[in-house]
N, C-alpha and C positions, 0 to 999 in steps of 0.2 A: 504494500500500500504506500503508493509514493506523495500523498497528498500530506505526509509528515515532512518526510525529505524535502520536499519542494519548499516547504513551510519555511523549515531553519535553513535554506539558503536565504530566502526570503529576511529574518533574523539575522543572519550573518550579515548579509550588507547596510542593516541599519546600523549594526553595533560599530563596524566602519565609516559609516555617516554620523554616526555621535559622536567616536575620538572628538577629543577636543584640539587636537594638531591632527589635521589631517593625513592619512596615511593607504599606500596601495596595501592590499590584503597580502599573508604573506603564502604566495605560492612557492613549495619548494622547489627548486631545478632539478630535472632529470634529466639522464640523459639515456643514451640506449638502455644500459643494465637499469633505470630507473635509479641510479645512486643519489643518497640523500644528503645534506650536505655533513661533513665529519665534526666532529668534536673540535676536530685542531684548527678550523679554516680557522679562525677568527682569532688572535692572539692578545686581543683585549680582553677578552671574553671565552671562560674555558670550558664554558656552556656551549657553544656556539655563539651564530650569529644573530643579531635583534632583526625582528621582523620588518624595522625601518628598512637595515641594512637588505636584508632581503628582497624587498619593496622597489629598492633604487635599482637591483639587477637584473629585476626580471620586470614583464609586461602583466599587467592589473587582466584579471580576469574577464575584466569589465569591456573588454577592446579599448583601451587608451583612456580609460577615465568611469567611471561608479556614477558620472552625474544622472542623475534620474534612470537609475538602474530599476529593471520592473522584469519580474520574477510570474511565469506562466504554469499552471500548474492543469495540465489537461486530465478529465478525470470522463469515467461514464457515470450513467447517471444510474446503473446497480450499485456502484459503490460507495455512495454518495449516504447506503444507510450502515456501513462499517463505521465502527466504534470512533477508531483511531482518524477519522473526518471530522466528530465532533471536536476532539482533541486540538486538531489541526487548526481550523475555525475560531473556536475559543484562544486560540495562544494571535492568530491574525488580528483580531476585533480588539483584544486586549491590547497588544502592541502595536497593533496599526500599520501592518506591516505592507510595504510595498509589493502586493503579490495579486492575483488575479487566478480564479479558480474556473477552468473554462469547461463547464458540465453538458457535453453530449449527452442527449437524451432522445432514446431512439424507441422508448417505450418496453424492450425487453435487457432481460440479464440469460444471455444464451435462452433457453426454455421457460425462464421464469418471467410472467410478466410483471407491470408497471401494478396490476389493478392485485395480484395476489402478495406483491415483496414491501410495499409501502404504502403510508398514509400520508404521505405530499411529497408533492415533486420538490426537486431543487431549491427552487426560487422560495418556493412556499416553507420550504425548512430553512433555509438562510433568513428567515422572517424573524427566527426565534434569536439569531446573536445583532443584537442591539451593537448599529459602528460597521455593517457587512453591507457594502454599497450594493444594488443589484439589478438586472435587466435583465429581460427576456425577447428572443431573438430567432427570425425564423433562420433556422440554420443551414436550410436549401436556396436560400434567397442568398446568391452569392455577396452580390452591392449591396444590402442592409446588412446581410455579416459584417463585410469590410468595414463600414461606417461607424457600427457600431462597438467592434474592437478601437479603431480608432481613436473612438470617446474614449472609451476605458483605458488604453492608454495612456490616452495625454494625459486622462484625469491621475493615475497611478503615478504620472511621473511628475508631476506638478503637487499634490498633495499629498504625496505617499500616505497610502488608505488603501485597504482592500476591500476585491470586488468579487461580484459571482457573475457570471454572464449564463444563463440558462439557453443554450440553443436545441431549438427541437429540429431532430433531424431524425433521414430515414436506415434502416436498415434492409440492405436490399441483398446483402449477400449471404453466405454460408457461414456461421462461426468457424467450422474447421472444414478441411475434407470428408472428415468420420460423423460431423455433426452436423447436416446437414438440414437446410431453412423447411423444408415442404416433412420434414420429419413430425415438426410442432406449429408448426404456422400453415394458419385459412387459408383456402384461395383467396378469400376477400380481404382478410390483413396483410398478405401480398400484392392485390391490386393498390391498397390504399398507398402501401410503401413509396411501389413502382411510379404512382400518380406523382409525389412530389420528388422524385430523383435529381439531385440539382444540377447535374450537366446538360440534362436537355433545357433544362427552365434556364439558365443563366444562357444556353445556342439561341433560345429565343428572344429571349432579350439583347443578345448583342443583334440578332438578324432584326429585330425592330428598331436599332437604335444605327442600322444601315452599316454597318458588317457587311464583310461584301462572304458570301456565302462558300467563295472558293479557301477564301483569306481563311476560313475556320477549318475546312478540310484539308488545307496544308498545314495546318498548325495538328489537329489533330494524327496525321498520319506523320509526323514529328516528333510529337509527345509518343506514340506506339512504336515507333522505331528504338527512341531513346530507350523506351523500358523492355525490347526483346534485347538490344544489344547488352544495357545490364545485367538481363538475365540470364545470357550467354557468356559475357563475362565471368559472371558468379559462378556458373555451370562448368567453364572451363577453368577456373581457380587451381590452385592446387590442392590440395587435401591437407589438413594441419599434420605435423607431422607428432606420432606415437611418444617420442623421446621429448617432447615438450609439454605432457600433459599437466604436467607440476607447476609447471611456470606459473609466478605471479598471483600462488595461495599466498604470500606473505612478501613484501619488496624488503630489502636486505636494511639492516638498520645500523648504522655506525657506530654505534655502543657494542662493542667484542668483548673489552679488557674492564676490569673493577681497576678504577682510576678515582686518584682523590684518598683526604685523608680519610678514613673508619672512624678512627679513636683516637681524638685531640688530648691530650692529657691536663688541661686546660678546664674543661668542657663537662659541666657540670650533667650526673646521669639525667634524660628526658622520657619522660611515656612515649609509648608508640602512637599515640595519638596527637599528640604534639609534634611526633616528628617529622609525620605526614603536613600534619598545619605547616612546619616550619617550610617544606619542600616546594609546598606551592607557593606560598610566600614569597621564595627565593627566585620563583619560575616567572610567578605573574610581573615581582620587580624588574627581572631580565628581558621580557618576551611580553608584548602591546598582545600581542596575540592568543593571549591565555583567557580564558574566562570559565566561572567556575560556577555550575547551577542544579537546583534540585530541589527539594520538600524543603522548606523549615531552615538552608541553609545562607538566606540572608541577614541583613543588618538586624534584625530584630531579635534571633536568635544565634546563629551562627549554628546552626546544626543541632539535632538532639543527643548529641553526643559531645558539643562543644568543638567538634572539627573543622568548624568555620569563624570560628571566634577572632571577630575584628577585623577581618579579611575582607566585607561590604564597606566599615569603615576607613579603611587604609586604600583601596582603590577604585571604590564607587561602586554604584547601584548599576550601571552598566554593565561593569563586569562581575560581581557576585550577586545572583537574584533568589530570588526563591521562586517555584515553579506548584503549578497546582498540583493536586495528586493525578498525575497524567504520567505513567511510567513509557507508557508507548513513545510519547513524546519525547520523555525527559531522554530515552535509550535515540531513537528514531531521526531526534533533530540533530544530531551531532552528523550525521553521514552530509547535511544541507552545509552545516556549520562549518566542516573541514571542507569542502568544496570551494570553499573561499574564502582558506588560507587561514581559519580560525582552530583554533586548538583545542576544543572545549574536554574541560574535567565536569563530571555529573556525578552526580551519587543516588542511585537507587537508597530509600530509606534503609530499610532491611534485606536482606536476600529472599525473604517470606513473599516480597512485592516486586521481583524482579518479571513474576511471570508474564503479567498484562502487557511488559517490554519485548516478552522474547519474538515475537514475531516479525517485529523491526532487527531484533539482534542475529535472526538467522536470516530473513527474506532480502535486508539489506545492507545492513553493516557489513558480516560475515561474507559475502557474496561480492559485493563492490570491486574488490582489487582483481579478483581474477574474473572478473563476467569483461570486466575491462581492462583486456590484459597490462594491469597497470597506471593503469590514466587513472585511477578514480580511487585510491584507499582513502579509509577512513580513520583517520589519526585523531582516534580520541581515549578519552582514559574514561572508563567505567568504575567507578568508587561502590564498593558492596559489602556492607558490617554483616558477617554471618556468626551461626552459633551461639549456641545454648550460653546461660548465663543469670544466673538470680531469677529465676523463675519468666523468664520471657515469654513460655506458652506456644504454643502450636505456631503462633503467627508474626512470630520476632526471634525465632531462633534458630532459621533454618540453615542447612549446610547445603551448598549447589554445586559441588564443582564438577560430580559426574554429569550431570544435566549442561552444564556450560561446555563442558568438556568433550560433549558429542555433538557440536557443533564447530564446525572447520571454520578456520581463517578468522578465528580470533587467539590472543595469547592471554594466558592466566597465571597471575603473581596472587602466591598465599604466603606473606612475611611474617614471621612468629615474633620478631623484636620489631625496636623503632629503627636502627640504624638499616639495617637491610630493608623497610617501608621507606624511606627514605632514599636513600638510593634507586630503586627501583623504581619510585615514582621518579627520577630525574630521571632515569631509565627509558621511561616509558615517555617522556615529552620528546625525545629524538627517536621514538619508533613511530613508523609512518602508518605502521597497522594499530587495531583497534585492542586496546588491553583492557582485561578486566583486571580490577583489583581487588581481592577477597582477604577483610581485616576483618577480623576476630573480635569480635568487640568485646569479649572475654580479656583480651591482653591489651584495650586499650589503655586502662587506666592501669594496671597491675596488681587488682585489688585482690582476684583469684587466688588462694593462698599457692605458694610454689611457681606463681608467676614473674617475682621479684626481675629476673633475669631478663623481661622481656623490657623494659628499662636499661637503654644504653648511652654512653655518653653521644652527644650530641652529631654528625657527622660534619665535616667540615662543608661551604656549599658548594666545593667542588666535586665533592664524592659522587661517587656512578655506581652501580651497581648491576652486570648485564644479564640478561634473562636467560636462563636453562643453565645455572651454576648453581647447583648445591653444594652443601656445607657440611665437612662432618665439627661438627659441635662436641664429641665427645668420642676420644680413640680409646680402644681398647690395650691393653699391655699385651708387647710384643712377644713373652713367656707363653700369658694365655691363648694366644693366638696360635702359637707356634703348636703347642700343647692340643690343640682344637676342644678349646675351655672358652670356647666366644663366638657370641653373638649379634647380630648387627641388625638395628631396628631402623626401617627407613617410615620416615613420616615428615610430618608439615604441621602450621599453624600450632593448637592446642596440645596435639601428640606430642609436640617438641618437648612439654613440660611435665606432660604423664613419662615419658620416655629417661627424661633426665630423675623423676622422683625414685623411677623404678628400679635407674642401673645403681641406685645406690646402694641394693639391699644383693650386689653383684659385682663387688669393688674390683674393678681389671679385668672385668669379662664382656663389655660390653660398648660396643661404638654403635652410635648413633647418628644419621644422616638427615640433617635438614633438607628441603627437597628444594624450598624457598619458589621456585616456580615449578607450575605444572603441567606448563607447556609454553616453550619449550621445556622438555623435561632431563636432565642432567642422569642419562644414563648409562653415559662413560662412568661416572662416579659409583653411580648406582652398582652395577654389576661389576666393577672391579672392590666393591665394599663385599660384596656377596660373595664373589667367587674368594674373596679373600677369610672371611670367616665360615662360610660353608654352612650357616645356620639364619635366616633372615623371617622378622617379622614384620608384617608392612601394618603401622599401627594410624587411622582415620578416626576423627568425630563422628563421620558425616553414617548414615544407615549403612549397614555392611552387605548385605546380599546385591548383588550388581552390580557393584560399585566401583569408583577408579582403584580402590584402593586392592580389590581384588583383581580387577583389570590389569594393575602392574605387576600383582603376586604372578599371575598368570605369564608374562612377559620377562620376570625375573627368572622362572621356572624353564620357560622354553631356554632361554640364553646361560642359563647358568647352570645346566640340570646337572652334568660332569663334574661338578662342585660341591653339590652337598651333601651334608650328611643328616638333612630331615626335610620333608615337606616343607613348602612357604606358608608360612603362616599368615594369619590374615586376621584382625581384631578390628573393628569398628562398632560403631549403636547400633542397641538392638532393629529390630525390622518394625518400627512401631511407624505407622505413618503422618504421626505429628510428634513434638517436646513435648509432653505434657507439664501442664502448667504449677502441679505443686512439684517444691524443688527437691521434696526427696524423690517421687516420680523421673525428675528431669535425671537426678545423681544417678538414679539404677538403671536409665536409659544409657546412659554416657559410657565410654571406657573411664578408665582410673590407672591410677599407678596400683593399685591389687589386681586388677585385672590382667593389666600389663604385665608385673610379675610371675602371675601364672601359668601368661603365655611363655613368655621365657622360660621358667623352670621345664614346659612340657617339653621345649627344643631341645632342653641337654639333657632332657631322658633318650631320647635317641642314641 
């Protein structure tokens, strides 16, 4: 559904009409291999380059200038009663956005009509957003079309306001080859179609406005010529070729190496929620092109969790807003937003309400880079507090990574401290593809008793931190290992800190692997941990039957099976299909460090 997409371009070129110093959007330069620009270009700057800089080297999306830039969003008028329309509409009428919603109306949706799928047309639902300019327009009538876009233009470019234009028009062809018009449709709603066809109506009117009759029959066996040679073109193409079908799930991102200081010794320990805060801070100061929005996360609050605190204050209403509870959007408008050279960071409230987004997050975000080999990723950072925690309840503590993670051409960071949140989100501002970001809202503050750890000193603001690098956190003793008296638990997020409570009751038996992303996922690391203790537990929050967490035990097993000396083990929550909300409920749903324990003991009984 692209009437979102269309929308936050629509958004993006205003929020470049507000700057208060005018600025080109910042498109990044590509070039064949689509490379991005490096860390190192800019030697003022160990971030890169500011999007000013940007701005002066390449040409404005705009063709040579943004002035009265006007944003067309062509839609049929079956889709017009999709959710993520109202969404779309509502965020127009609110903001005012220079955009134009041009609703074909042909009376069917393939087989479904106008009189069984809705209760007003277009025009007559555009009635309900109060600020939604609107006409209606016979859409066969070539010269009243034209005129009447026209208006709607100049008026879009002169008052930046948006509009619906309601054109009613016919359907006169096949929806597919397989689906065929005489399948579902009268002869009589086929004559009616046939009656208002606009090519013969517009031949008429130019033969009454003295058109000389040959002048159209040369024109028209011109226009036929043109479109068999296209399609002989097309026809005689070459065929894409096999060994390229990978190409352009993901464009190459210039962040390889962890650069920058970690651990200033200076540098007083910070929460991971804070050190997120601090990250974008440091991004929105360097980069015009950052903007940060979602539920609750404006000047008023700064987030319900305090992860936007004073961030509306420190660089405007512009750039930090709050958004209605519109996930479709809040996911959906970012693909319009990078389109022209904006960078937007969003945060879904919880991971519980990511779902009403997912449709945008796979039909277009996900899909964008490689449907266009290239031209079109969508560089945004998706912020997502998941997990259980003080009694949250079914609907604020959920775990998603399996569910995000079966969806292609996105990347997924799950960071268990501040310093690697930190990093990763610098990470993630020079990756050109779309990242989600899964914080634990359990270790934002560190209040989880045994969380302590996830509290680290501060990162300096040049630290980097590159995706598909995990961490071992804790090495086992090279005796026990020797010995095959060790075991190696691979996990992420909350496990990091069940896993550290557990190896203690295990002193020199036990390395533990951070996984820190989870796609890309680090497993070089991985299987040279495994093959190296022969014993592995893949320990998750998240529900354990299906799960990624089993997914990899499966993947460590095919690659390492010559290595061990027990089954891969596999611990995650039970299979309950919500948290439930009382918190002993929530505790005997969870793993633990007893549980964890357990499992380890059962591997050196092998």
């Amino acid at each position: 559904m692209q009437a979102i997409p269309t929308t936050g371009i629509a958004q993006g070129i205003q929020y470049w009409e507000c700057l208060p110093e005018p600025q080109p959007p910042l498109t990044l330069p590509k070039g064949e291999n689509n490379a991005q620009p490096s860390l190192d270009e800019d030697a003022k700057n160990n971030l890169g380059f500011s999007s000013r800089e940007a701005g002066a080297m390449v040409a404005s999306p705009f063709g040579g200038g943004r002035e009265g830039a006007v944003v067309v969003c062509s839609l049929g008028d079956a889709s017009i009663t999709e959710g993520e329309v109202s969404e779309a509409f509502q965020v127009a009428v609110l903001k005012q956005l220079p955009i134009i919603y041009l609703v074909q109306d042909n009376l069917w949706g393939i087989s479904v009509s106008a009189e069984e799928s809705r209760a007003m047309d277009a025009y007559e639902y555009a009635e309900g957003f109060k600020g939604m300019n609107k006409i209606r327009v016979d859409g066969t009538d070539f010269i009243r079309s034209y005129e009447v876009m026209q208006k709607v233009i100049d008026d879009v470019r002169r008052m930046r306001r948006p509009w619906l234009v309601h054109a009613k028009v016919s359907l006169l062809n096949h929806h597919t080859s397989g689906v065929r018009k005489e399948f579902y449709r009268t002869d009589e709603d086929l004559a009616k179609h046939y009656e208002n066809d606009p090519l013969p109506k517009l031949k008429n009117i130019l033969l009454q406005r003295d058109v000389a009759e040959n002048s159209l029959r040369n024109t028209e066996c011109e226009v036929q010529k043109e479109i068999r040679d296209a399609f002989e073109k097309a026809v005689d193409a070459a065929e894409p070729d096999p060994k390229r079908i990978t190409d352009y799930v993901f464009l190459p991102t210039s962040v390889t190496e962890e650069k920058g200081e970690r651990n200033p010794q200076s540098k007083e320990k910070v929460i991971m929620v804070d050190a997120a805060l601090y990250a974008i801070r440091e991004l929105m100061e360097e980069h015009p092109n950052v903007v940060f929005y979602g539920q609750d996360v404006g000047r008023r609050l700064g987030g319900v969790f305090r992860e936007a605190a004073t961030l509306a204050e420190k660089f405007g209403d512009h750039r930090v807003f709050n958004t209605a509870i519109q996930e479709a959007y809040i996911i959906g408008s970012t693909v319009g937003m990078s389109a022209v050279g904006i960078k937007p960071i969003v945060e879904v409230q919880f991971a519980d309400y990511v779902n009403p987004g997912i449709n945008q997050l796979v039909s277009e975000i996900s899909k964008s880079c490689y449907l266009t080999n290239g031209k079109f990723p969508v560089g945004t950072i998706i912020r997502v507090p998941v997990g259980a925690y003080g009694g949250g309840g079914p609907y604020h503590s959920a775990c998603v990574e399996t569910m995000l993670l079966s969806i292609k051409g996105v990347k997924i960071a799950y960071p268990s401290n501040a310093a690697d949140i930190k990093g990763l989100m610098k990470a993630a501002y020079f990756d050109p593809n779309p990242v989600l970001m899964l914080e634990h809202k359990g270790l934002y503050w560190s209040k989880v008793p045994g969380t302590e750890e996830a509290k680290t000193a501060q990162p300096a603001r040049d630290y980097i931190l590159p995706f598909g690098k995990a961490n071992a956190i804790l090495n086992a003793d090279k005796n026990k290992i020797a010995n095959g008296e060790s075991c190696c638990i691979i996990t992420y997020g909350m496990g990091v800190y069940w896993a550290k409570a557990a190896a203690k009751k295990f002193p020199g038996k036990i390395e533990i692997v951070d996984l820190r992303t989870l796609f890309p996922l680090d497993e070089e690391l991985i299987f040279e941990t495994v093959k190296q203790h022969g014993k592995c537990l893949v320990l998750a929050e998240e529900q354990q039957t299906n799960s990624f967490a089993e997914a990899l035990a499966g993947r460590v097993s095919q690659n390492c099976f010559k290595w061990l000396d027990a089954p891969v083990d596999v611990l995650g929550a039970l299979n309950l299909p919500a948290v439930p909300l009382n918190i002993g409920l929530e505790k005997a749903m969870l793993p633990n460090p007893e549980k964890v324990a357990e499992r380890v003991n059962r591997l050196f009984s092998f």
